[in-house]
Structures are given as structure tokens and as C-alpha cells.
N, CA, C and O atoms as a printed pandas DataFrame, in Angstrom:
     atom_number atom_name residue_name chain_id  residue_number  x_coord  y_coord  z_coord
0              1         N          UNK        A               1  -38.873  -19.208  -61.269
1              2        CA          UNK        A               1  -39.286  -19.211  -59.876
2              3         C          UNK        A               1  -39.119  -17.803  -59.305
3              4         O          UNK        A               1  -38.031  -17.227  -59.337
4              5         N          UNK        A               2  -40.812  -16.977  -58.501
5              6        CA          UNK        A               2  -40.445  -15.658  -58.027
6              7         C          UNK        A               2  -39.196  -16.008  -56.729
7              8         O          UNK        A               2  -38.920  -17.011  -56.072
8              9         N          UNK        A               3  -38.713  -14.736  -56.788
9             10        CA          UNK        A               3  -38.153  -14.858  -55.035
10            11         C          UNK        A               3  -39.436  -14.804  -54.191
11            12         O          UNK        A               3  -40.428  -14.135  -54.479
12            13         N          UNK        A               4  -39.256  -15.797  -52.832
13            14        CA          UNK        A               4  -39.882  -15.445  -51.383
14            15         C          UNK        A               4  -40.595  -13.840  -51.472
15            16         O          UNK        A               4  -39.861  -12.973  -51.946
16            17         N          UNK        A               5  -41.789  -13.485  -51.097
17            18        CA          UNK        A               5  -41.849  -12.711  -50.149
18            19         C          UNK        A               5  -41.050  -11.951  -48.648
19            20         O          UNK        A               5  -40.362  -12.703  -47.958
20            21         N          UNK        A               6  -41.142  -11.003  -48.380
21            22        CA          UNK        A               6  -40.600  -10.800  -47.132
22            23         C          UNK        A               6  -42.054  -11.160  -46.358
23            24         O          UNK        A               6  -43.166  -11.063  -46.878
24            25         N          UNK        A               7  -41.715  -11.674  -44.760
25            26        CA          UNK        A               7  -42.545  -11.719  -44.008
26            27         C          UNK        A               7  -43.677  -11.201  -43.745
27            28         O          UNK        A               7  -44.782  -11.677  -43.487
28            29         N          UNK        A               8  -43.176   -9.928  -43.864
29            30        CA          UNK        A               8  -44.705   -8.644  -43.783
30            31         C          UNK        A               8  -45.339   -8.438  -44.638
31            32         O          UNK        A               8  -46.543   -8.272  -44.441
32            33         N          UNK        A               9  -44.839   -8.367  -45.863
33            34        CA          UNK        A               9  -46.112   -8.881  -47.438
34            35         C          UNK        A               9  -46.313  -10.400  -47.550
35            36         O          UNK        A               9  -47.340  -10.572  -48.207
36            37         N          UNK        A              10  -45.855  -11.396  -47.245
37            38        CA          UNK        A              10  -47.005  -12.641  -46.702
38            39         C          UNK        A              10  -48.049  -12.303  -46.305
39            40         O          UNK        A              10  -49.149  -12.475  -46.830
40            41         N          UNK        A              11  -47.701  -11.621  -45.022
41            42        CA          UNK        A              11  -48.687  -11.880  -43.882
42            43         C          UNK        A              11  -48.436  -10.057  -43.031
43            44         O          UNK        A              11  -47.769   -9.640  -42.085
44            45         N          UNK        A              12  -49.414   -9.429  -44.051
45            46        CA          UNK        A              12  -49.483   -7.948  -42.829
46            47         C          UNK        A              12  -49.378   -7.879  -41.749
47            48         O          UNK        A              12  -48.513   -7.178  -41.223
48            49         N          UNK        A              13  -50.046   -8.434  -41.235
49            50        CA          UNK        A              13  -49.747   -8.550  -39.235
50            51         C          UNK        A              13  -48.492   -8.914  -38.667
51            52         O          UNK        A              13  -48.254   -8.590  -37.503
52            53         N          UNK        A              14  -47.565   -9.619  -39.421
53            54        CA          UNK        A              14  -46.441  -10.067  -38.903
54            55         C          UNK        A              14  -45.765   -9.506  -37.724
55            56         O          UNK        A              14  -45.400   -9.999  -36.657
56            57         N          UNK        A              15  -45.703   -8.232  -38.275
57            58        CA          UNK        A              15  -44.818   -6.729  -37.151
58            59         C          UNK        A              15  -45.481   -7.006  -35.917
59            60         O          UNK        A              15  -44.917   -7.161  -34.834
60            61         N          UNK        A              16  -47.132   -7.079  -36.210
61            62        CA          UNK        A              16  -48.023   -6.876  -34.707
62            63         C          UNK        A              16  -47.758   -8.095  -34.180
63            64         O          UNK        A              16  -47.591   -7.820  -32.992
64            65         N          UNK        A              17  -47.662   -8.863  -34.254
65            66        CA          UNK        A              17  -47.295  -10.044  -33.826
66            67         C          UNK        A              17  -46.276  -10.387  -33.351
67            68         O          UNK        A              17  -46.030  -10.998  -32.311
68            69         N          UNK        A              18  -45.472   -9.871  -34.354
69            70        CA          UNK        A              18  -43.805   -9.917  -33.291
70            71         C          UNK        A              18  -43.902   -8.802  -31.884
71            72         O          UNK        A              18  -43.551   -9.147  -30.756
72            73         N          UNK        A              19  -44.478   -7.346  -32.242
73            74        CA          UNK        A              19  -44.454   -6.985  -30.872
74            75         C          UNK        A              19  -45.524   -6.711  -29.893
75            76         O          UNK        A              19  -45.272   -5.920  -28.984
76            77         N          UNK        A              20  -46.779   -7.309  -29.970
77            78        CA          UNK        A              20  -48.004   -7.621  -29.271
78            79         C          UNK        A              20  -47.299   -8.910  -28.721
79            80         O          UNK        A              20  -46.363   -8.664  -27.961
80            81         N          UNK        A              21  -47.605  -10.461  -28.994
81            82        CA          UNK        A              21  -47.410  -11.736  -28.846
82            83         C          UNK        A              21  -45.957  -12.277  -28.676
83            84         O          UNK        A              21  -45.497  -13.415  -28.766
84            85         N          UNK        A              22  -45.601  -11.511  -28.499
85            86        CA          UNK        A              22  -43.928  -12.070  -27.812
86            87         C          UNK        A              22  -43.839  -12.809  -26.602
87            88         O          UNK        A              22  -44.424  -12.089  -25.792
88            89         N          UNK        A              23  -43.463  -13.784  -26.031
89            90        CA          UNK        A              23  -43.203  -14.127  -24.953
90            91         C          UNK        A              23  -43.517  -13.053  -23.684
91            92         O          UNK        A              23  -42.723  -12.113  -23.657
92            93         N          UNK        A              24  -44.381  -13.048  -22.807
93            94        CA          UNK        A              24  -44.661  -12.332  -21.841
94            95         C          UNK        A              24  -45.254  -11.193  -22.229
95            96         O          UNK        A              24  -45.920  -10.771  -21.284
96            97         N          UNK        A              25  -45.359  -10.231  -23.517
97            98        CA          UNK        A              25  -45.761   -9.513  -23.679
98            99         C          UNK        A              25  -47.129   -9.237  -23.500
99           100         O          UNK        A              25  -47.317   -8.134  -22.988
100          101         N          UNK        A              26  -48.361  -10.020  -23.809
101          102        CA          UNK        A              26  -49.155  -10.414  -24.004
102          103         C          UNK        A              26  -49.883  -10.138  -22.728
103          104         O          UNK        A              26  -50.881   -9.417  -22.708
104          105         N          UNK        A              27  -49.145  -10.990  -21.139
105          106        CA          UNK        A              27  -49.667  -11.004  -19.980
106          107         C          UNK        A              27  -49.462   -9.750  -19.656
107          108         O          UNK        A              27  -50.424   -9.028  -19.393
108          109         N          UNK        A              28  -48.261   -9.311  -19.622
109          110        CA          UNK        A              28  -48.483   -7.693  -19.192
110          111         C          UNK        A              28  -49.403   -6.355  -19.613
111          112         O          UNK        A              28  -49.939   -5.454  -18.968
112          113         N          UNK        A              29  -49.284   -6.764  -21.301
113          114        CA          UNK        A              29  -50.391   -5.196  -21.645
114          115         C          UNK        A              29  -52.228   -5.863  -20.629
115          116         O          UNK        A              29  -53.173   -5.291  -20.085
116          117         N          UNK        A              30  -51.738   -7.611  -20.948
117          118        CA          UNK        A              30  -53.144   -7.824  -20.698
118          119         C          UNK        A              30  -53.735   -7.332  -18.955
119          120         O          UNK        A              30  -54.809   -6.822  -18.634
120          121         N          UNK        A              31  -52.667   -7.691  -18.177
121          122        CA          UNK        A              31  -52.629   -7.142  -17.202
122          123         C          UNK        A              31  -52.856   -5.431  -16.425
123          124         O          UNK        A              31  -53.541   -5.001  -15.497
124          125         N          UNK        A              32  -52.022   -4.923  -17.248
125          126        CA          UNK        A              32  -52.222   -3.112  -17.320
126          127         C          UNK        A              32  -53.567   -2.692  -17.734
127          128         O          UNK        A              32  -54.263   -1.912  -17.084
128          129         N          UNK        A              33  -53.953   -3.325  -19.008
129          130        CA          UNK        A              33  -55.302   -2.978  -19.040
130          131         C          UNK        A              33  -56.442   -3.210  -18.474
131          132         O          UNK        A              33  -57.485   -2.558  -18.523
132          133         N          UNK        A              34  -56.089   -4.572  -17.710
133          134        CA          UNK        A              34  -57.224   -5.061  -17.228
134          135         C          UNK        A              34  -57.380   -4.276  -15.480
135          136         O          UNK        A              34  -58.435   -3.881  -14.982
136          137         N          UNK        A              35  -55.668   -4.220  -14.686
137          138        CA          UNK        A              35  -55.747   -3.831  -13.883
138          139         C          UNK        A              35  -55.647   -2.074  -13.570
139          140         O          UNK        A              35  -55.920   -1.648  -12.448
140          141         N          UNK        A              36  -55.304   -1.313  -14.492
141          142        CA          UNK        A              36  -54.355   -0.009  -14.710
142          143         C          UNK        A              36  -53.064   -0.396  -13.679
143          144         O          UNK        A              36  -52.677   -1.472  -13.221
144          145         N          UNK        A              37  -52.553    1.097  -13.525
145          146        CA          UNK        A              37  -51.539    1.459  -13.358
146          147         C          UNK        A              37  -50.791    0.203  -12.264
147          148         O          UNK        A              37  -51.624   -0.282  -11.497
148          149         N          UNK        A              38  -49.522   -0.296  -12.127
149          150        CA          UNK        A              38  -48.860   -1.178  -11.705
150          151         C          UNK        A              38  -47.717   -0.519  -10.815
151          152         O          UNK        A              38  -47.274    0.566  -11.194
152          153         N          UNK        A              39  -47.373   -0.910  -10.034
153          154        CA          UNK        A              39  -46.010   -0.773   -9.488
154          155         C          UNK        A              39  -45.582   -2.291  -10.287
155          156         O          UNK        A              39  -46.210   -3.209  -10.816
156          157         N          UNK        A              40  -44.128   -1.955  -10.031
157          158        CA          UNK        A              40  -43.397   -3.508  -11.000
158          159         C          UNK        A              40  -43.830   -4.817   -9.693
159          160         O          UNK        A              40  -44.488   -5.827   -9.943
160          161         N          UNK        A              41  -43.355   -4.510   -8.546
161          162        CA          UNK        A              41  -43.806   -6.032   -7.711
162          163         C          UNK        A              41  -45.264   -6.352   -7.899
163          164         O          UNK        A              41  -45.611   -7.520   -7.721
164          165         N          UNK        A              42  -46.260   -5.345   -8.277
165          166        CA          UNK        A              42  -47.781   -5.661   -8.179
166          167         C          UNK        A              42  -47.635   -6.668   -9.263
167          168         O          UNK        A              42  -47.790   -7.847   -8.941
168          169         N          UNK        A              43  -47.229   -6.242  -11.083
169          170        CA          UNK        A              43  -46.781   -6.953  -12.242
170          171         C          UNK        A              43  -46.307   -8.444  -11.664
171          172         O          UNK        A              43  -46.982   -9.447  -11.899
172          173         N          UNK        A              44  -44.900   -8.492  -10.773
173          174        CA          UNK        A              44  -44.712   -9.365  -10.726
174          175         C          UNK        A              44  -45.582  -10.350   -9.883
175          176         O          UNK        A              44  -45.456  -11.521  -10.243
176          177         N          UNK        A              45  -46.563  -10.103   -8.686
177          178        CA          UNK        A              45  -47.131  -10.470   -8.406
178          179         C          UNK        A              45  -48.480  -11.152   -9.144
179          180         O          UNK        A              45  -48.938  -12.151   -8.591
180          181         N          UNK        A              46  -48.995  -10.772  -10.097
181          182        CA          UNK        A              46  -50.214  -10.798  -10.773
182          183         C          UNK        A              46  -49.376  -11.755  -12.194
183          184         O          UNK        A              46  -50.182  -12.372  -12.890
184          185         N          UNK        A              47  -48.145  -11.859  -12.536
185          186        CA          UNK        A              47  -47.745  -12.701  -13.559
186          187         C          UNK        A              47  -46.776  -13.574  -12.736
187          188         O          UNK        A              47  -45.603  -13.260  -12.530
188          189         N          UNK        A              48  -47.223  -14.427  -12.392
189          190        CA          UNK        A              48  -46.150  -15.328  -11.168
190          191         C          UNK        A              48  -44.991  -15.892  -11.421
191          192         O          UNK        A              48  -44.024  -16.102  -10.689
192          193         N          UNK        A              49  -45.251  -16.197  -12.925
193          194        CA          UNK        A              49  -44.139  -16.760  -13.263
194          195         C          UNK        A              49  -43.145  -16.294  -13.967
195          196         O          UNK        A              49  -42.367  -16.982  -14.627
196          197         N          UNK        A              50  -43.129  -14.954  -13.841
197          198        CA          UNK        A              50  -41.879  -14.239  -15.000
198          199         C          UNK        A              50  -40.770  -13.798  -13.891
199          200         O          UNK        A              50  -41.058  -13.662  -12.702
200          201         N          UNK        A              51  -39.415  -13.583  -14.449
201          202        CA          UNK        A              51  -38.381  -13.215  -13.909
202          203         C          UNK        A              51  -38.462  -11.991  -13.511
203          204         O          UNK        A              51  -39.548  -11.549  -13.885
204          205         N          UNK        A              52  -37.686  -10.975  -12.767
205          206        CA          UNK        A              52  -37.933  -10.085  -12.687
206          207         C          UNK        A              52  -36.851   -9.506  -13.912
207          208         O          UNK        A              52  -36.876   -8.280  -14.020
208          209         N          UNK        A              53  -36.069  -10.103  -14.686
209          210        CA          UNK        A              53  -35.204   -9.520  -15.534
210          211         C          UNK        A              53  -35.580   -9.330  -16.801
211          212         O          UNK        A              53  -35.254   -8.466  -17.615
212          213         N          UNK        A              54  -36.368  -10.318  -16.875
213          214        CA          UNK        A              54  -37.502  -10.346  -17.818
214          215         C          UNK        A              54  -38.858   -9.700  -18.386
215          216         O          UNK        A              54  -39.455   -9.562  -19.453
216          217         N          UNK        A              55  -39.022   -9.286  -16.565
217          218        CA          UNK        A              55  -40.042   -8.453  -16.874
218          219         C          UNK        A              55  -39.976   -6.959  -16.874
219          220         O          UNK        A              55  -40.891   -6.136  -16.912
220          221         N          UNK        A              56  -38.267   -6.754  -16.809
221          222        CA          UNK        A              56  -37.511   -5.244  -16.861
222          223         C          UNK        A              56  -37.428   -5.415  -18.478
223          224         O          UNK        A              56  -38.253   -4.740  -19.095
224          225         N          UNK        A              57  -36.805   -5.986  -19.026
225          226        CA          UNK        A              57  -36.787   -6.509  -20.632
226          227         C          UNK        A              57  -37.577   -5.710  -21.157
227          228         O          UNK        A              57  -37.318   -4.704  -21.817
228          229         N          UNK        A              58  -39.270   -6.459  -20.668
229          230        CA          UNK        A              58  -40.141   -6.601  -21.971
230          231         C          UNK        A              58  -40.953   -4.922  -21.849
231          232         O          UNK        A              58  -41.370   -4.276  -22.810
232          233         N          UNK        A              59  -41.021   -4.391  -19.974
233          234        CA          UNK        A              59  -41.240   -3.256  -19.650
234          235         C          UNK        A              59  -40.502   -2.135  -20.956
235          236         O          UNK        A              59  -40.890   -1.234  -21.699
236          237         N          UNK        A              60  -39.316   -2.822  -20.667
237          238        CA          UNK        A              60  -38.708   -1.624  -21.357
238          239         C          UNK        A              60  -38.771   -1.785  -22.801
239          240         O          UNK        A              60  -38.556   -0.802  -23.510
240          241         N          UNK        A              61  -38.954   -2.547  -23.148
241          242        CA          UNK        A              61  -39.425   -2.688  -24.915
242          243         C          UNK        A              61  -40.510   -2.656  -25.397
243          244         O          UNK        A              61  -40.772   -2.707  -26.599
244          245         N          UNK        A              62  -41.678   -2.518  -23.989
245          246        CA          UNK        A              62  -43.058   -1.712  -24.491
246          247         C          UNK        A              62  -42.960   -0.480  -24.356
247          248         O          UNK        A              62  -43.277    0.133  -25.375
248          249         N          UNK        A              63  -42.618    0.197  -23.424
249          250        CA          UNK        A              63  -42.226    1.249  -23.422
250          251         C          UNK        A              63  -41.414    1.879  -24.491
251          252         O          UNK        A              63  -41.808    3.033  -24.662
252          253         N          UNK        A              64  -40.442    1.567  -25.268
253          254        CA          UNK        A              64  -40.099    1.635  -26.332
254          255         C          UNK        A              64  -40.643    1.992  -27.512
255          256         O          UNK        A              64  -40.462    2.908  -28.313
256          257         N          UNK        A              65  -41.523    0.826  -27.411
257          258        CA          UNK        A              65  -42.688    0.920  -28.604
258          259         C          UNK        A              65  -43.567    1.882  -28.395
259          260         O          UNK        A              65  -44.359    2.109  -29.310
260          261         N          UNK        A              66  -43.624    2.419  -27.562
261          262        CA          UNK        A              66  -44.790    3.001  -27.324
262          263         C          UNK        A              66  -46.262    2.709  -26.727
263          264         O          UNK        A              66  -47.157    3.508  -26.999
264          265         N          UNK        A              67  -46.573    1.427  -25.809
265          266        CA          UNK        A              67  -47.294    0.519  -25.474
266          267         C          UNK        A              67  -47.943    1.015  -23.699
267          268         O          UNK        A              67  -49.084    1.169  -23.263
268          269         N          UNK        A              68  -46.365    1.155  -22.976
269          270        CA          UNK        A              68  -46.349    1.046  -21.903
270          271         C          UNK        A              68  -46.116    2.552  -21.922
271          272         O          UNK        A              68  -45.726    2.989  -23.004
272          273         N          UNK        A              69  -46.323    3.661  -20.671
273          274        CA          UNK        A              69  -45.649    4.424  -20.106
274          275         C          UNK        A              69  -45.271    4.613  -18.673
275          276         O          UNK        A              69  -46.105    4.664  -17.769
276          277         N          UNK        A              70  -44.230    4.696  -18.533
277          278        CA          UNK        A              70  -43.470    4.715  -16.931
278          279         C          UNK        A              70  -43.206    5.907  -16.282
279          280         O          UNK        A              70  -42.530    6.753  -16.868
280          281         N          UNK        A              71  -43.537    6.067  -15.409
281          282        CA          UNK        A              71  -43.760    6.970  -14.204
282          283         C          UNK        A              71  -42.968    7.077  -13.373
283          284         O          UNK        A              71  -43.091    6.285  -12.438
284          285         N          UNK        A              72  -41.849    8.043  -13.315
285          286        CA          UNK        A              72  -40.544    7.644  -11.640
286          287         C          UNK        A              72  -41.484    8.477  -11.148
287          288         O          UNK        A              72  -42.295    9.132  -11.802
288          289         N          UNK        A              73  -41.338    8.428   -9.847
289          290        CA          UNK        A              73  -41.695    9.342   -8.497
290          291         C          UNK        A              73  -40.615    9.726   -7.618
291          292         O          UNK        A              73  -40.169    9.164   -6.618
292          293         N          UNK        A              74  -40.245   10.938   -8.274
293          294        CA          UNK        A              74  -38.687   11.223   -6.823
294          295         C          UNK        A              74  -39.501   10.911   -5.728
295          296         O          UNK        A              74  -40.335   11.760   -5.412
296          297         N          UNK        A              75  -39.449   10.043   -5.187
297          298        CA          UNK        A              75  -39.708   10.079   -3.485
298          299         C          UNK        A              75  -38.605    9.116   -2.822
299          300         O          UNK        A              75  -37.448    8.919   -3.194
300          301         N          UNK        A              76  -39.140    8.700   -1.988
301          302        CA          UNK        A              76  -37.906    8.220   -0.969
302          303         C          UNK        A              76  -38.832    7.274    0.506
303          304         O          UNK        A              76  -39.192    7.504    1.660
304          305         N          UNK        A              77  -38.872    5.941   -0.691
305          306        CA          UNK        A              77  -38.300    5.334   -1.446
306          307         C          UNK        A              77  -38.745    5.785   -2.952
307          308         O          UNK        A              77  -39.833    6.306   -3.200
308          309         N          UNK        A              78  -37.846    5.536   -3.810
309          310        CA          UNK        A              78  -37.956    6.479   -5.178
310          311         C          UNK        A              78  -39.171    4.902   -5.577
311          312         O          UNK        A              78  -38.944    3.732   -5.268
312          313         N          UNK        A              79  -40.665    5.562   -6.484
313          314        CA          UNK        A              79  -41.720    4.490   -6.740
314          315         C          UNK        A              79  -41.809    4.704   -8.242
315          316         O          UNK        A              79  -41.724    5.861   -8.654
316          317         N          UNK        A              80  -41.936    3.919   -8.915
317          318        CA          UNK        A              80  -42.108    3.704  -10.442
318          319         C          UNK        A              80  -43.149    3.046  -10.410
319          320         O          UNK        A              80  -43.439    2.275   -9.494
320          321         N          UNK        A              81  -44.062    3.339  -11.728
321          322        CA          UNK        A              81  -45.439    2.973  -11.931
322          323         C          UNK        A              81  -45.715    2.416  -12.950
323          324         O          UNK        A              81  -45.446    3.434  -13.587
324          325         N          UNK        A              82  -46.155    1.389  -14.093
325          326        CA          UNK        A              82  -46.462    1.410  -15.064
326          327         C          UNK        A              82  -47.587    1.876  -15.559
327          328         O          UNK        A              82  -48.197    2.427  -14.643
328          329         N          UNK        A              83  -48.236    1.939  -16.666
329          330        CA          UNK        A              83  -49.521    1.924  -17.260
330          331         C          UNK        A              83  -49.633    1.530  -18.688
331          332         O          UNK        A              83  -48.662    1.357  -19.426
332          333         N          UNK        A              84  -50.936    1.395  -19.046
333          334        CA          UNK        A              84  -50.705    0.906  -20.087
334          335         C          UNK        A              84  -51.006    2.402  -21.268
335          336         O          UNK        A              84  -51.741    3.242  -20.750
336          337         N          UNK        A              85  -50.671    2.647  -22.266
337          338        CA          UNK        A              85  -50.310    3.799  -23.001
338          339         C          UNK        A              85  -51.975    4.017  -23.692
339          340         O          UNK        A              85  -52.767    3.075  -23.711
340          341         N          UNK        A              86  -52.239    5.051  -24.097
341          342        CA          UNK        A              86  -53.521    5.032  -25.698
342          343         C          UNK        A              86  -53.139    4.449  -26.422
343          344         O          UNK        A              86  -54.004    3.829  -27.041
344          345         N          UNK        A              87  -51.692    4.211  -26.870
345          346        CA          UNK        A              87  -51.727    2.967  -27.927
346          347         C          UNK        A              87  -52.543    1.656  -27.559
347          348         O          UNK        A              87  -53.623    1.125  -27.819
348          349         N          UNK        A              88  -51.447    1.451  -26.833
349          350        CA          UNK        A              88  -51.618    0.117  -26.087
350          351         C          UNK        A              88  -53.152   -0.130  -25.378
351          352         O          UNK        A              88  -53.589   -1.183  -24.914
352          353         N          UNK        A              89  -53.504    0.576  -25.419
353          354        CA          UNK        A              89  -55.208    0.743  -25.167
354          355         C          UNK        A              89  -56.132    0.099  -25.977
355          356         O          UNK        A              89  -57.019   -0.713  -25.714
356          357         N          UNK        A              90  -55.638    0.777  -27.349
357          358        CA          UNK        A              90  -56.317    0.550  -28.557
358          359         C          UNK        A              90  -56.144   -1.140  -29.287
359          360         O          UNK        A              90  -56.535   -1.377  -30.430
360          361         N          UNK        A              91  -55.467   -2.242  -28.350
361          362        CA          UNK        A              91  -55.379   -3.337  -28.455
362          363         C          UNK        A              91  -56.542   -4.092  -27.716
363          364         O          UNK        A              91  -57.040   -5.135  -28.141
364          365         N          UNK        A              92  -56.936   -3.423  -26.513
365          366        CA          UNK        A              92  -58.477   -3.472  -25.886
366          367         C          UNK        A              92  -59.593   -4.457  -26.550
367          368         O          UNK        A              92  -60.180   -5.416  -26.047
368          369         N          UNK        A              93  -59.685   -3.874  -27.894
369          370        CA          UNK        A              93  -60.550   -4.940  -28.465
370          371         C          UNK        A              93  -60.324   -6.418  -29.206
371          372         O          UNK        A              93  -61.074   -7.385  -29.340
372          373         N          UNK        A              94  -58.923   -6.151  -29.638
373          374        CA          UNK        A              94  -57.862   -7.452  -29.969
374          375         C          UNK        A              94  -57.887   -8.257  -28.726
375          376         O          UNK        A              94  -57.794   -9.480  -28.839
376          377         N          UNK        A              95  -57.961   -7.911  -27.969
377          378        CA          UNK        A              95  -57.795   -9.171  -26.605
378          379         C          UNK        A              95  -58.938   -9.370  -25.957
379          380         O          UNK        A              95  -58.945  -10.323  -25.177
380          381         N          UNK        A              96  -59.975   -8.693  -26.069
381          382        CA          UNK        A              96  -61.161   -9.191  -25.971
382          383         C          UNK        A              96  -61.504  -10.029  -27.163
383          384         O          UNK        A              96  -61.693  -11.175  -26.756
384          385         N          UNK        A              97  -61.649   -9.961  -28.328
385          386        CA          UNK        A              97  -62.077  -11.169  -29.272
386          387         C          UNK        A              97  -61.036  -11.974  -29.250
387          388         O          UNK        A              97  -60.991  -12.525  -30.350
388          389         N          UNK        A              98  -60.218  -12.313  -28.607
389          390        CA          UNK        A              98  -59.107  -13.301  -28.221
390          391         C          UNK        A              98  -59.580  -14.421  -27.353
391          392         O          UNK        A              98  -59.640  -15.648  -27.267
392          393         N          UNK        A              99  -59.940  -13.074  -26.640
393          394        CA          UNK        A              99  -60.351  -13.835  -25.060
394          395         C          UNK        A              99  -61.672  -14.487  -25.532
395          396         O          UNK        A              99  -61.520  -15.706  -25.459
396          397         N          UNK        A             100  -62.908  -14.172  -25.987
397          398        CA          UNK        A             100  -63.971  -14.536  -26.396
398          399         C          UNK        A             100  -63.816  -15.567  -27.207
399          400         O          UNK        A             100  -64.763  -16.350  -27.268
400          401         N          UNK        A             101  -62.829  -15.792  -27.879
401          402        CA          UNK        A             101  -62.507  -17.170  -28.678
402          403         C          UNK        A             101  -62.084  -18.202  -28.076
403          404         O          UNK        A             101  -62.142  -19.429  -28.158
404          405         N          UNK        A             102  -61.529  -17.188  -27.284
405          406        CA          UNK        A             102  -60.397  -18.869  -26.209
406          407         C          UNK        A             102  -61.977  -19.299  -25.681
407          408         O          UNK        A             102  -62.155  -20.502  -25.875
408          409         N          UNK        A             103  -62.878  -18.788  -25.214
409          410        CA          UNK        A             103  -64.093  -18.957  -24.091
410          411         C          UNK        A             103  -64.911  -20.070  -25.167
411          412         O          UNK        A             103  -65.368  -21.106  -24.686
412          413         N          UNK        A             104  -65.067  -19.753  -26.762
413          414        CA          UNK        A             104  -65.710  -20.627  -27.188
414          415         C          UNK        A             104  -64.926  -21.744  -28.168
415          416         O          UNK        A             104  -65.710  -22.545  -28.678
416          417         N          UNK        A             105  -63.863  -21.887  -28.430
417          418        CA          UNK        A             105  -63.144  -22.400  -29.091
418          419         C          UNK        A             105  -62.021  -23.501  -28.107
419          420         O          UNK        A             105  -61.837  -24.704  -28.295
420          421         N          UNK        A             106  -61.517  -22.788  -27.253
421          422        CA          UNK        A             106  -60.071  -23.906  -26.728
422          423         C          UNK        A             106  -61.220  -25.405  -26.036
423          424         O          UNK        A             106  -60.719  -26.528  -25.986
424          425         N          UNK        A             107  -62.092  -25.273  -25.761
425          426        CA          UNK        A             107  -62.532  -26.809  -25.542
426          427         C          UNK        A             107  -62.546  -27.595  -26.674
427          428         O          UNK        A             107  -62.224  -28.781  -26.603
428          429         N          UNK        A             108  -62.900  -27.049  -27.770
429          430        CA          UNK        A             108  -62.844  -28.301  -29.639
430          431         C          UNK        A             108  -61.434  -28.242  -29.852
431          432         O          UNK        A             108  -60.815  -29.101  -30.480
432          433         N          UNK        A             109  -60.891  -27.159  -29.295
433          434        CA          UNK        A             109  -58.873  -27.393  -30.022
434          435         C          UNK        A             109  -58.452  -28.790  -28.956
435          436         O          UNK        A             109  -57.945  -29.814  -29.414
436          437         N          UNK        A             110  -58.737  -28.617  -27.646
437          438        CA          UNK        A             110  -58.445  -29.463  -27.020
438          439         C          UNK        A             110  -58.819  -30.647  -27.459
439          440         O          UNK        A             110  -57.989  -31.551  -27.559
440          441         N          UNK        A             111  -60.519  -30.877  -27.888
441          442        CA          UNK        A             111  -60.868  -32.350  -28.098
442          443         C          UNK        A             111  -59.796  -32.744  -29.678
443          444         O          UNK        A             111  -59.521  -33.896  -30.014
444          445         N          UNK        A             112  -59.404  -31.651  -30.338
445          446        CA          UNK        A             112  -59.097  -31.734  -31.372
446          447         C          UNK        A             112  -57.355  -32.850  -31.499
447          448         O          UNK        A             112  -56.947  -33.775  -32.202
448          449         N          UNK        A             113  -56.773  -31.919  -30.218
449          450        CA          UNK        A             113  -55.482  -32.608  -29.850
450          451         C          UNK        A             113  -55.272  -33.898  -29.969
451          452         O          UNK        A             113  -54.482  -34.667  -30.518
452          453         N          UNK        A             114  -56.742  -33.927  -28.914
453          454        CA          UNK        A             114  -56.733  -35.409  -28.509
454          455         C          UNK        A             114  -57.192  -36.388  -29.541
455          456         O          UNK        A             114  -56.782  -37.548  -29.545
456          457         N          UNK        A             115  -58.086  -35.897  -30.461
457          458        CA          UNK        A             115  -58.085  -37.105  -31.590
458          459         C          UNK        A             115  -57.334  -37.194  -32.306
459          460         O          UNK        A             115  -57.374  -38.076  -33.164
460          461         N          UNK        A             116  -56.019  -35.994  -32.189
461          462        CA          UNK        A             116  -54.886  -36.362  -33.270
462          463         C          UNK        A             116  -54.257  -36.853  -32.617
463          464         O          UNK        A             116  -54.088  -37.970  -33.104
464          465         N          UNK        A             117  -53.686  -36.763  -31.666
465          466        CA          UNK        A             117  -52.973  -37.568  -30.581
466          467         C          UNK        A             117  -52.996  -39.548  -30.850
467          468         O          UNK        A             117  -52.154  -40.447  -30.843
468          469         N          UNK        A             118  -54.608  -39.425  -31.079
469          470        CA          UNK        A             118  -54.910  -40.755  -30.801
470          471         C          UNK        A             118  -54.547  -41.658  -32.274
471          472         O          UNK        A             118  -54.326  -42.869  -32.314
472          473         N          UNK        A             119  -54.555  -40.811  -33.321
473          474        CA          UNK        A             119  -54.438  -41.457  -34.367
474          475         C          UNK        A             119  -53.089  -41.515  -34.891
475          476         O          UNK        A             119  -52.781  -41.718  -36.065
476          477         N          UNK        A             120  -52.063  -41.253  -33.589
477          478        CA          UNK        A             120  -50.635  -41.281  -34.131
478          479         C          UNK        A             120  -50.034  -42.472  -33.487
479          480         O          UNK        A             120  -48.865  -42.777  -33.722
């Protein structure tokens, strides 16, 4: 019997997946790109349902990655900005054929539910 694979020779994408599709991650680049640049209440405004601790978290772990870049403004009141990075840009077309799938696909996943649903 071989040993397991590691995760990422299974399945190449794994990495992108863990840090594209993470919990909340997803709404925010989708957000930055769709809207540009953010103040954090605009973010929190436009994703209604995230924490604000949460959405310091994931800020700061795109940013990290290299996804997000943040902007202080010495002023007074001191203003921070997000945006979304050229990396994080270059996901642009990943979430458009996402989005274009959800548009022709999530109505048959749905009917799909429901006939498994029914046969349990």
C-alpha cells in the first residue's frame, strides 16, 4: 500500500482554495473588485453580515498574501482604505466564470437537492 498523497499533489489548487475560498474571503476580494477602493465601514456595509473582527482578520490575511493593499491616511480623523491588489485582480476572471456558472447551473443543483432530498 502507497502512502497518501499530500493535499496539494491530489489536488493542485488546494493552496488557492484554502486562500481565495475561505470563509468571507471570497465576499471581500469579490467586493473590492467589483466596487474598488473601500473604507472598512463601506466593506462592512456592503457584506452585512460579517463581524467587524472578522473582517480585520481576513483584511489582514489578504493583505498578507498579497491580495489586498491598505492605505493609512495621516489625517485627522486618521482614514484607511482598502483595495484590491494586481494580484488579487488577476482572480477577475475566476469569479466571473464562477459567477456565470452560479447564473446557469445553481437552478439544476437546486432541483437536484430536492430530488435527493425526496428519495431519502
Amino acid at each position: 500500500m502507497q502512502p497518501s498523497a499530500a493535499p496539494e499533489q491530489a489536488c493542485p489548487i488546494s493552496p488557492v482554495v484554502d486562500i481565495v475560498f475561505s470563509r468571507w474571503t471570497t465576499p471581500i476580494l469579490w467586493t473590492l473588485n467589483y466596487h474598488g477602493r473601500q473604507r472598512f465601514v463601506e466593506l462592512e456595509r456592503r457584506i452585512t453580515t460579517i463581524t467587524p473582527k472578522v473582517l480585520t482578520q481576513r483584511l489582514r490575511q489578504l493583505e498578507r498574501d498579497g491580495l489586498v493593499i491598505r492605505t493609512y491616511h495621516a489625517e485627522i480623523p486618521p482614514r484607511v482604505e482598502y483595495e484590491i491588489s494586481d494580484l488579487g485582480r488577476t482572480l477577475a476572471p475566476l469569479f466571473a466564470h464562477l459567477a456565470d456558472w452560479a447564473t446557469t447551473h445553481l437552478d439544476t443543483v437546486a432541483d437536484a437537492r430536492v430530488a435527493y432530498d425526496g428519495t431519502r
